[in-house]
C-alpha positions as CSV (number, residue, x, y, z in Angstrom):
1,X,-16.5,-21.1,-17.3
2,X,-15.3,-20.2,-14.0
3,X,-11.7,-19.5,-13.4
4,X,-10.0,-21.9,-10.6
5,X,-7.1,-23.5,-9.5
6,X,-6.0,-26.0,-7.2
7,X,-5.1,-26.1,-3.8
8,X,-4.3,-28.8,-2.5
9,X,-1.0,-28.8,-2.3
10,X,-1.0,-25.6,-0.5
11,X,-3.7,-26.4,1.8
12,X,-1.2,-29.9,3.0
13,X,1.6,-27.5,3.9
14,X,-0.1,-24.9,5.4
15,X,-1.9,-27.6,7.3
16,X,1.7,-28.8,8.6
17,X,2.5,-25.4,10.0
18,X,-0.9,-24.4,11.5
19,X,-1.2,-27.2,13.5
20,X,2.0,-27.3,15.3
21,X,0.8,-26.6,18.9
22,X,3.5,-23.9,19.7
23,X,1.8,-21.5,17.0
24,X,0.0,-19.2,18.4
25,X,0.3,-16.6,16.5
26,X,1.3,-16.6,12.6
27,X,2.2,-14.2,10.1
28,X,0.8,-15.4,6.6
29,X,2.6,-13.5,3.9
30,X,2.2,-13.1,0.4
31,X,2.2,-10.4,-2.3
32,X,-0.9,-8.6,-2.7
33,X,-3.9,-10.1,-4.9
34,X,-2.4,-13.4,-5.4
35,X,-4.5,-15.5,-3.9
36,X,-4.5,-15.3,0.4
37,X,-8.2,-14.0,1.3
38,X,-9.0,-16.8,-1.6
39,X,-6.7,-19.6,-0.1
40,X,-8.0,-18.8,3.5
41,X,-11.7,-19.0,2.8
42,X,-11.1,-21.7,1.2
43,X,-8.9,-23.7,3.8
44,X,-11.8,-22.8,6.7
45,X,-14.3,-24.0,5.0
46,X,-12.6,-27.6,4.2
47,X,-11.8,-27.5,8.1
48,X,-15.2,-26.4,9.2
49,X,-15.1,-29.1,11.8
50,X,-11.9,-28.7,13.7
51,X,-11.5,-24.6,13.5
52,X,-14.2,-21.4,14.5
53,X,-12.1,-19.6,12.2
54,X,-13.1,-15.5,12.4
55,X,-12.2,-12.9,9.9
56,X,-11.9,-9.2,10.5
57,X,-10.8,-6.8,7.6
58,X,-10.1,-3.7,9.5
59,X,-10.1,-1.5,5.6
60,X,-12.3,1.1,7.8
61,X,-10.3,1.2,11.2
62,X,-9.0,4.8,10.7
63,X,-9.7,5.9,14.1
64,X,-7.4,8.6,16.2
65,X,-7.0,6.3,19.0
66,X,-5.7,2.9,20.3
67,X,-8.8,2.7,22.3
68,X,-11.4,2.9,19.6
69,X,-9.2,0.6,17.6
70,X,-9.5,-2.0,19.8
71,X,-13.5,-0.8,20.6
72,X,-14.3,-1.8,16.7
73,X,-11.9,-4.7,16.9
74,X,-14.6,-6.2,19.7
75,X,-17.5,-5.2,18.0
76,X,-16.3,-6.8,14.9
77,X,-15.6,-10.2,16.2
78,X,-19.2,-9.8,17.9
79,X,-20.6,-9.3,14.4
80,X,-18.9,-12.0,13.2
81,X,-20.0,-14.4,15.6
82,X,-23.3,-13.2,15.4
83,X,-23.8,-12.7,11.5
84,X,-21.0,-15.7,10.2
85,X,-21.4,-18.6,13.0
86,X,-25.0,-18.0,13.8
87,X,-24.3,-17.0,17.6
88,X,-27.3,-17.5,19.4
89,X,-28.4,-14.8,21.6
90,X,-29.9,-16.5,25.1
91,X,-29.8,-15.2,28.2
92,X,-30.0,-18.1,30.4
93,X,-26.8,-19.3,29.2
94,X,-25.0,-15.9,30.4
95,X,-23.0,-15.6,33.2
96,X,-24.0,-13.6,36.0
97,X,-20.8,-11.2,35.6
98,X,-21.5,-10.3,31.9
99,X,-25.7,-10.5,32.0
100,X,-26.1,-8.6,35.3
101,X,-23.0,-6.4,34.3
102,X,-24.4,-5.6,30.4
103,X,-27.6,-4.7,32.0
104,X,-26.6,-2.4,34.2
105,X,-27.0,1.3,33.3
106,X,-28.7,-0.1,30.4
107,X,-25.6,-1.0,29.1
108,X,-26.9,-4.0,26.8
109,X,-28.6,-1.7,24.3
110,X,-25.8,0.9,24.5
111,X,-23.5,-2.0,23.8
112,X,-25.7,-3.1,20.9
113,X,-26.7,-0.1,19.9
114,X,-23.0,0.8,19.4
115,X,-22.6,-2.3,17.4
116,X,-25.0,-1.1,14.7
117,X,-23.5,2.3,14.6
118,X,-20.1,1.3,13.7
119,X,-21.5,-1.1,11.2
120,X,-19.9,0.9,8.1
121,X,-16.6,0.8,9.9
122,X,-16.5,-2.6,10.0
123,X,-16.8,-3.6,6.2
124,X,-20.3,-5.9,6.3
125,X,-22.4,-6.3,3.7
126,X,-26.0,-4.8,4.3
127,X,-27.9,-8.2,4.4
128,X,-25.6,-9.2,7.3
129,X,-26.7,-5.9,8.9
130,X,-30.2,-6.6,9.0
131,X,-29.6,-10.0,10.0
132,X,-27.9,-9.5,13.3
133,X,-29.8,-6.3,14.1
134,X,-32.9,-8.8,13.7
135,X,-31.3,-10.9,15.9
136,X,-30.6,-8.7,18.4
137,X,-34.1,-6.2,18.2
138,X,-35.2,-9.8,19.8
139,X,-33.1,-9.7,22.6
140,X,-32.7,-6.1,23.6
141,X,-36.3,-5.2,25.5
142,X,-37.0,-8.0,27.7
143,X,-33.2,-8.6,27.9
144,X,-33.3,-7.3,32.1
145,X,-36.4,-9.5,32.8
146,X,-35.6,-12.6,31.7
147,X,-32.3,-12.6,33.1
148,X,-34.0,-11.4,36.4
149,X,-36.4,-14.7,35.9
150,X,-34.1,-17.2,35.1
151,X,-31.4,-16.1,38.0
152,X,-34.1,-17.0,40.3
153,X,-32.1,-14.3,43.4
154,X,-34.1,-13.4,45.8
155,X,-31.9,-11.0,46.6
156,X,-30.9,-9.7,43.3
157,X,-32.3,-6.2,44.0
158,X,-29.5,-6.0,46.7
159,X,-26.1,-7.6,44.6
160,X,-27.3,-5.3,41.2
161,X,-26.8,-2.2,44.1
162,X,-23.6,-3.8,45.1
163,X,-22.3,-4.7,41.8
164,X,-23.4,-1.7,40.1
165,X,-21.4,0.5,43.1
166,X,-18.6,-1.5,41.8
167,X,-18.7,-0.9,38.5
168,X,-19.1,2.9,39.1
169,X,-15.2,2.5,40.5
170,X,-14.1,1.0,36.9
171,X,-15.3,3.0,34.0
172,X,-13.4,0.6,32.1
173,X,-15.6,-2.7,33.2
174,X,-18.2,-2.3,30.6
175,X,-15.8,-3.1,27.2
176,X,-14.7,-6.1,29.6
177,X,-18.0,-7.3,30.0
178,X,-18.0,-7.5,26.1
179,X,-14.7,-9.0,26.2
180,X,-16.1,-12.0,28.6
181,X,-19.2,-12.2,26.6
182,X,-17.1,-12.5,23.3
183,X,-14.5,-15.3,24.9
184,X,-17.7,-17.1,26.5
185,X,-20.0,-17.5,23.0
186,X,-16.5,-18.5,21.4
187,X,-15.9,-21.4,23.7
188,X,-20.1,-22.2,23.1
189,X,-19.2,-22.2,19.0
190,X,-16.2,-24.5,19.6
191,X,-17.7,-27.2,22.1
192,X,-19.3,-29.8,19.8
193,X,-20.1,-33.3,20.8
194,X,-17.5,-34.3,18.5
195,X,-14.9,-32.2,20.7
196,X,-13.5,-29.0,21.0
197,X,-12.6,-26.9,18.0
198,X,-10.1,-24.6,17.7
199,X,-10.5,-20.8,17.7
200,X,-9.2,-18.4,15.3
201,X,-8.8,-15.3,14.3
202,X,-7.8,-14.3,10.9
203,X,-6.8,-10.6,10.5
204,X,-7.3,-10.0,6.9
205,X,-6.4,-7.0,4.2
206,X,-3.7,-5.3,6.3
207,X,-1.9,-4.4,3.0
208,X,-4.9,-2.3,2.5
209,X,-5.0,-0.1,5.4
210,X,-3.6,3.3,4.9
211,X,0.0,3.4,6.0
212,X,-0.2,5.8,8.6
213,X,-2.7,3.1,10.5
214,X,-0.9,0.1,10.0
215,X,0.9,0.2,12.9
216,X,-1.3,1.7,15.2
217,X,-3.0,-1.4,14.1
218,X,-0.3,-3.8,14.9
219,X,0.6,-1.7,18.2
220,X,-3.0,-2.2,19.6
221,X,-2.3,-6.1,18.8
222,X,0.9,-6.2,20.7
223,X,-0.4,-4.4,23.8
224,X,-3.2,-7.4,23.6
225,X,-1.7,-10.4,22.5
226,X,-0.7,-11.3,26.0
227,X,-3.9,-11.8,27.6
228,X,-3.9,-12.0,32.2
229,X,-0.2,-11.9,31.6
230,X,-0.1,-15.1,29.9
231,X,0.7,-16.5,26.9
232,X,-2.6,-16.6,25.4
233,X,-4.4,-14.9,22.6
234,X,-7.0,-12.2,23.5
235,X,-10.6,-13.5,23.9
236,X,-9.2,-17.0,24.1
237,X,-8.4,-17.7,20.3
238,X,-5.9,-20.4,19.7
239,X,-4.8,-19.2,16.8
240,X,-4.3,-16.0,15.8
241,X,-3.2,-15.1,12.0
242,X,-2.2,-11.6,10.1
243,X,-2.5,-11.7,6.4
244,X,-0.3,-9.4,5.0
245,X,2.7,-9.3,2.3
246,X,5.2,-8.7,4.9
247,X,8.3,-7.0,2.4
248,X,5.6,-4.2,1.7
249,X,5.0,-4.1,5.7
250,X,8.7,-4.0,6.3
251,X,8.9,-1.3,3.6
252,X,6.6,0.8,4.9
253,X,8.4,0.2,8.7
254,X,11.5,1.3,7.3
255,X,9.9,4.2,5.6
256,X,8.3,5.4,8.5
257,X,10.8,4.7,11.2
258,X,14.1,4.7,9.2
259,X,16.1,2.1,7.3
260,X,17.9,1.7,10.4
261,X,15.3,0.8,12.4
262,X,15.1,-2.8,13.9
263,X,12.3,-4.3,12.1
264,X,12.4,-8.0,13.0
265,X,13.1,-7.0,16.5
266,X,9.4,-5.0,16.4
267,X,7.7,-7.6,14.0
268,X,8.8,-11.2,15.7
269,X,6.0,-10.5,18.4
270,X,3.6,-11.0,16.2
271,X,4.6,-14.8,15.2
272,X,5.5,-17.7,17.1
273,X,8.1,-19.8,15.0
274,X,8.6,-18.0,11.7
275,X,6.8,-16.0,8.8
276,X,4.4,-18.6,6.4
277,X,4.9,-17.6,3.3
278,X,2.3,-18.6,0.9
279,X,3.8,-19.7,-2.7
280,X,1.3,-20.8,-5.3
281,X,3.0,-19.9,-7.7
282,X,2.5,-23.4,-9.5
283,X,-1.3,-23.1,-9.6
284,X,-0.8,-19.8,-10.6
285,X,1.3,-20.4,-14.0
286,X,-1.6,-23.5,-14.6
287,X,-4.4,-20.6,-14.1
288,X,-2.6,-18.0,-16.2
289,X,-2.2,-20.6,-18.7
290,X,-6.1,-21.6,-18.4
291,X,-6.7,-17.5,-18.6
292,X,-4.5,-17.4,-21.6
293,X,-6.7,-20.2,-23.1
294,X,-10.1,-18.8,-22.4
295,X,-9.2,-15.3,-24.1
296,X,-11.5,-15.0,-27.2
297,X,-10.4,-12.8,-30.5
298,X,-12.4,-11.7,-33.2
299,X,-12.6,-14.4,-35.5
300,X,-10.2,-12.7,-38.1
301,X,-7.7,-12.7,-35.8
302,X,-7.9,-16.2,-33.9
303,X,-5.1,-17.8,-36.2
304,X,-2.8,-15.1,-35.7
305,X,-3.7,-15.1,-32.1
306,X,-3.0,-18.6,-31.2
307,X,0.2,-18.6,-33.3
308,X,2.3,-15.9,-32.5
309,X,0.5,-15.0,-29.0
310,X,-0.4,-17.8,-27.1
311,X,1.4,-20.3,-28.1
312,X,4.9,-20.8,-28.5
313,X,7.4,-23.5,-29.3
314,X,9.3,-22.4,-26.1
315,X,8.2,-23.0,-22.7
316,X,6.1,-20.2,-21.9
317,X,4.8,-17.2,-24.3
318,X,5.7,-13.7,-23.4
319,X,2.0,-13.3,-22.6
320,X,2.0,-15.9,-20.1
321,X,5.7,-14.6,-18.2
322,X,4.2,-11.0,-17.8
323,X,0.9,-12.6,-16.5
324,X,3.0,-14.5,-14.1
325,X,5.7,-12.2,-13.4
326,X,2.5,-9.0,-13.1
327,X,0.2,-11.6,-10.5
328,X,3.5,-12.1,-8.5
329,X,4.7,-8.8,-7.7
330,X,0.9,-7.6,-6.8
331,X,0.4,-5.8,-9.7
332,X,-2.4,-8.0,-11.4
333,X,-5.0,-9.8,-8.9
334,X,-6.2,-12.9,-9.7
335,X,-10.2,-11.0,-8.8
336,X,-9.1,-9.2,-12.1
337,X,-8.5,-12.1,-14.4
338,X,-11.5,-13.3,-13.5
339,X,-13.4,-10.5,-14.3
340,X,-12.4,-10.7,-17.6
341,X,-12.1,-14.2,-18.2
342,X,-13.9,-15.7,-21.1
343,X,-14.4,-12.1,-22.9
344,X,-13.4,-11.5,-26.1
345,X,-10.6,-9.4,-27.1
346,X,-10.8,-7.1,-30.5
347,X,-8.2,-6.7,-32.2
348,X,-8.0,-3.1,-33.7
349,X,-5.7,-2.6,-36.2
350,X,-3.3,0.6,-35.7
351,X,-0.8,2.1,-38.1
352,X,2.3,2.0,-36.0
353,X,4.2,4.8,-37.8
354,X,7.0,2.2,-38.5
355,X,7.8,2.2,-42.0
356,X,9.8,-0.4,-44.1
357,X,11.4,0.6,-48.0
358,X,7.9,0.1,-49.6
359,X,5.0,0.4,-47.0
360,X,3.7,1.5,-43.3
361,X,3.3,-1.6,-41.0
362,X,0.3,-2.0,-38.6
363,X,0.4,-3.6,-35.2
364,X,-0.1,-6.8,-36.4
365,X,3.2,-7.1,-38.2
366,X,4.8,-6.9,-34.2
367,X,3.9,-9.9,-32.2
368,X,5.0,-8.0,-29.0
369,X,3.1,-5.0,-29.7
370,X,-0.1,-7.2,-29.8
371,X,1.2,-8.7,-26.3
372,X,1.1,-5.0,-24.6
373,X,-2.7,-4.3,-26.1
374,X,-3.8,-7.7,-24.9
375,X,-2.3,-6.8,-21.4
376,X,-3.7,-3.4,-21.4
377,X,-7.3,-4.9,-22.2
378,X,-6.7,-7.0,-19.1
379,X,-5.9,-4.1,-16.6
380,X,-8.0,-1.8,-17.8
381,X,-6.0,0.8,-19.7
382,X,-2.4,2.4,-20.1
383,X,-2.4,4.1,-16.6
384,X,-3.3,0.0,-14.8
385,X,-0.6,-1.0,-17.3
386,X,1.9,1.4,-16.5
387,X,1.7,1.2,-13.0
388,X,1.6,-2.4,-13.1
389,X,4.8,-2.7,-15.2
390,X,6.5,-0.4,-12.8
391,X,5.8,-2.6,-10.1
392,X,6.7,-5.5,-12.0
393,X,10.3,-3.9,-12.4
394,X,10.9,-3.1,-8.7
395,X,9.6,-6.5,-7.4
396,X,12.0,-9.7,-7.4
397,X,11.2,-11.9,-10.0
398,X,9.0,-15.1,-9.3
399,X,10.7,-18.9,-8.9
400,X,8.6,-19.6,-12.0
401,X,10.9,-17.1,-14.1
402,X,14.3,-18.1,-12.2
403,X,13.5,-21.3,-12.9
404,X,12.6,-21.7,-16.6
405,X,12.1,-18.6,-18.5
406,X,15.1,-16.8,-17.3
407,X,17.2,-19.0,-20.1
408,X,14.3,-17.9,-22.8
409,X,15.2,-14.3,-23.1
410,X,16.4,-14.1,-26.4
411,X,13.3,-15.3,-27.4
412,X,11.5,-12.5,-25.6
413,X,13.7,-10.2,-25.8
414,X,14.2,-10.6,-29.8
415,X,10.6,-9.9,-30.2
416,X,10.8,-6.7,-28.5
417,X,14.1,-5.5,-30.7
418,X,12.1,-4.7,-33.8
419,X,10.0,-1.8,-32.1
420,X,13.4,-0.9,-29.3
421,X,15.5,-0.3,-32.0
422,X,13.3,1.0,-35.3
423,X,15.6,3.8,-36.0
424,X,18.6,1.6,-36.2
425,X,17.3,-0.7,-38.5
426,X,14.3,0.8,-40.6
427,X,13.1,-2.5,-40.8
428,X,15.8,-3.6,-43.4
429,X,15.8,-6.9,-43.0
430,X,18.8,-10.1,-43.1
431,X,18.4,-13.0,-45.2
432,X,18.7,-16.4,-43.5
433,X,21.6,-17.7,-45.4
434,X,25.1,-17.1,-44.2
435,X,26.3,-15.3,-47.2
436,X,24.2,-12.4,-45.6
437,X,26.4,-9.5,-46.9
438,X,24.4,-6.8,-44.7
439,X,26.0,-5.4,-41.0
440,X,24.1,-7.0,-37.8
441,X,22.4,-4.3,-36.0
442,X,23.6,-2.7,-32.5
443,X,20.8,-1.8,-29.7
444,X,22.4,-0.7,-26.4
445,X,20.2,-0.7,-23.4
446,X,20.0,3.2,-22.2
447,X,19.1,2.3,-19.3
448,X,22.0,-0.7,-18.2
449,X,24.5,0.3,-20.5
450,X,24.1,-3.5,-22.3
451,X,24.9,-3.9,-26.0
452,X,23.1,-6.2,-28.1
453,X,24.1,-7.1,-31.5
454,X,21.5,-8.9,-33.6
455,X,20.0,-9.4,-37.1
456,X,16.5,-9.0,-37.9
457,X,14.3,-10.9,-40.0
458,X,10.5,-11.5,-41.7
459,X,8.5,-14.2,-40.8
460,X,5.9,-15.6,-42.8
461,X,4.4,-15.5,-46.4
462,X,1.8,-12.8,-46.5
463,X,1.3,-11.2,-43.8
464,X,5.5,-10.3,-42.7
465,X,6.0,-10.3,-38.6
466,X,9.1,-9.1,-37.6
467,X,11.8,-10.8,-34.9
468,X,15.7,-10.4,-34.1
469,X,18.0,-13.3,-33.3
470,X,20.5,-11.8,-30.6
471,X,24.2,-13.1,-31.3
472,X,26.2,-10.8,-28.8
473,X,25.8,-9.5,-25.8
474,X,28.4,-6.9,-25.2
475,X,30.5,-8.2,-27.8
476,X,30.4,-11.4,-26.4
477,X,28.9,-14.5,-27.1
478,X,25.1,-15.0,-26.3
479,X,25.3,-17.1,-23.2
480,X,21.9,-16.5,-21.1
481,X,23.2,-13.4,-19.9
482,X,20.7,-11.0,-18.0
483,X,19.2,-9.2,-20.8
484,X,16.9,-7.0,-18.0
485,X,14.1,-8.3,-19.7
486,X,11.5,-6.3,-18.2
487,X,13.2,-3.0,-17.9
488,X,13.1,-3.3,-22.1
489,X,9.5,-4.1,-21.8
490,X,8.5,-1.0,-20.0
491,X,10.9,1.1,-22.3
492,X,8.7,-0.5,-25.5
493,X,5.7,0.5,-23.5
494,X,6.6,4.0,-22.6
495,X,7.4,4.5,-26.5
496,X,4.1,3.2,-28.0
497,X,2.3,5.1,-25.9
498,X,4.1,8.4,-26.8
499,X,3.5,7.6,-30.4
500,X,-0.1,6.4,-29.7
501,X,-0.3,3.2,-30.4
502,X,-1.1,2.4,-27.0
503,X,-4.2,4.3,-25.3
């Protein structure tokens, strides 16, 4: 079963703000693997009929200069055009400026030719290689003749002399000749009898690129985003859209230029009204939770599995937040859930080196230990994990969890106090009646400073799982206070993995 969500509601509002005629140019943020190259496709291809939507994912574009930047930028849109919209290559339909110009000097195979060589550059798949160089091997050879033929000029030997003396003045002319070409076969894709679609260009993956081209990137953007001193796009798009997660962008601005640098005065170039930011996070908590759902256990372990991991009598299960919470600051894509969806987990059981008066406890006996090895099966081992939960801790935390499951940490927090806080307790356990006669327990945060004073107990018949019941936080009353939730969680983590329980 395929992993999905819905997007409708995010295709209406995004909708709403691409079609307002003043935007020209839009910046369409959102944190990194949740969802925009998905979203994007997606959107296009419902709106086939009223966009020419091209994408360029400049990964490769680690070049030395603006110049060659912006070379692979044209030759990527040709190769687009050519290998995504089925651009048909006809010479009759060329105007006399590019056809006569591209042919001169044998430019047109120099131009193609150069295509083809910067293929790897420009992040295409091999089939769509062969494709357009199949389409183009057509064209190249009889290219001079049958544009000779069909201009039908007697005195064409005469204006290719005085055109080409021309062009020996502007060493330049030939990458506008590709320019023209590119704006031309653009206006062709979008004239339909239907009417005119609109043009535009996604610029996709710039999170990717290695910082130190980022901005080159951008810079050879803003030096062509005016285009004959107008206000139009480059080549004639309408629409012109970066996908990036623009805090990381701004953090690696202020990084390499200074904290004190002007960032929104250097970034609000690049859109026309304001920043889009994309939220799913809605369809995002309904996908976790159909992840969640599609997990498979070992059959000795489903019943344990479905009652103290997936489910829960509270809103959401710890699982689920750090799913959420891991997807939302970029440290969990949604391409990795689906890799794993609908795989079985195996549960290995691991002494734990936790000890109560008459036995050693296994992993099984600590719901939240179980939650950690389920997440580090997902990512892909302790080092994916740790970095993940690192990022997790320096990234603002998601409406979702401001929302709901901010007033839910005692819950998660209590199931993470019986491995924080072994060697204050040793697992000696309260009873449930009030005539308890032993002390509650007292776990301070080393990191905050916060005191939490709890009792611990055993859950079950047979097989004991162990949870705390916070009743003060820093000597006062339990109130939803910020228990730092997630700074606890990476301190449990870093500790099972020193004793080896996670690896």
């Amino acid at each position: 079963m395929t992993l999905s969500f819905s997007l409708t509601n995010q295709r209406t509002a995004f909708q709403q703000h691409l079609d307002e005629e003043r935007n020209q140019r839009i910046i369409f943020s959102g944190a990194f693997g949740i969802g925009k190259t998905y979203f994007l496709k997606d959107y296009f291809a419902h709106h086939e009929a009223e966009y020419v939507a091209v994408k360029l994912s400049p990964v490769n574009y680690s070049v030395s200069a603006n110049e060659d930047i912006f070379r692979l930028i044209k030759y990527d849109i040709l190769f687009e055009l050519l290998a995504s919209h089925d651009l048909q290559l006809e010479t009759e339909t060329i105007s006399r400026e590019v056809a006569y110009g591209v042919a001169l000097q044998d430019k047109l195979p120099t131009m193609l030719n150069g295509l083809l060589g910067i293929a790897p550059l420009l992040n295409k798949d091999s089939a769509d290689v062969v494709s357009v160089w199949t389409s183009l091997s057509a064209l190249v050879l009889p290219f001079i003749k049958k544009t000779e033929a069909a201009r039908k000029d007697p005195n064409l030997l005469g204006r290719v002399v005085d055109f080409e003396r021309e062009v020996s003045k502007l060493p330049m002319l030939e990458e506008d000749f590709i320019s023209t070409f590119i704006e031309q076969s653009l206006n062709k894709l979008a004239t339909t009898e239907a009417g005119a679609k609109a043009k535009v260009l996604v610029i996709d993956d710039l999170d990717r690129i290695d910082p130190e081209h980022i901005f080159r990137l951008f810079n050879v953007f803003s030096a062509h985003l005016d285009y004959n001193k107008s206000t139009s796009n480059k080549f004639g798009f309408d629409k012109v859209i970066f996908v990036c997660d623009i805090r990381n962008i701004r953090n690696i601005f202020h990084s390499r230029y200074g904290a004190d640098t002007d960032f929104t005065g250097y970034i609000d170039k690049f859109y026309s009204l304001e920043i889009y930011y994309f939220d799913n996070s809605a369809e995002v908590k309904e996908m976790v939770s159909q992840f969640i759902q599609g997990i498979v256990p070992t059959t000795n372990f489903k019943a344990y599995f479905l009652e103290n991991i997936t489910s829960s009598n509270r809103n959401n299960s710890l699982l689920e937040i750090l799913l959420i919470e891991m997807i939302h600051a970029g440290a969990l894509t949604i391409r990795r859930l689906q890799a794993v969806h609908g795989l079985g987990f195996r549960h290995v059981e691991v002494d734990t080196g936790f000890r109560s008066a008459h036995e050693s406890k296994k992993n099984i006996a600590f719901p939240a230990i179980i939650t950690l090895e389920v997440l580090n099966w997902i990512v892909g081992g302790v080092e994916a994990l740790d970095r993940a939960l690192q990022k997790v801790l320096r990234y603002q935390r998601s409406q979702e969890y401001l929302g709901r499951s901010h007033r839910d940490q005692q819950y998660f927090v209590s199931a993470l106090l019986p491995v924080l806080d072994y060697n204050g307790h040793r697992l000696k356990t309260h009873q449930l009646h009030e005539t308890d006669t032993v002390p509650r327990y007292e776990f301070t945060n080393t990191s905050t400073g916060q005191k939490l004073t709890y009792r611990l107990f055993a859950l079950g018949v047979w097989e004991s799982t162990y949870a705390a019941r916070i009743d003060l936080v820093d000597d006062e009353p339990f109130r939803e206070q910020n228990l730092d939730l997630f700074n606890l969680i990476y301190q449990m983590f870093t500790l099972l993995q020193k004793k080896g329980v996670l690896r």
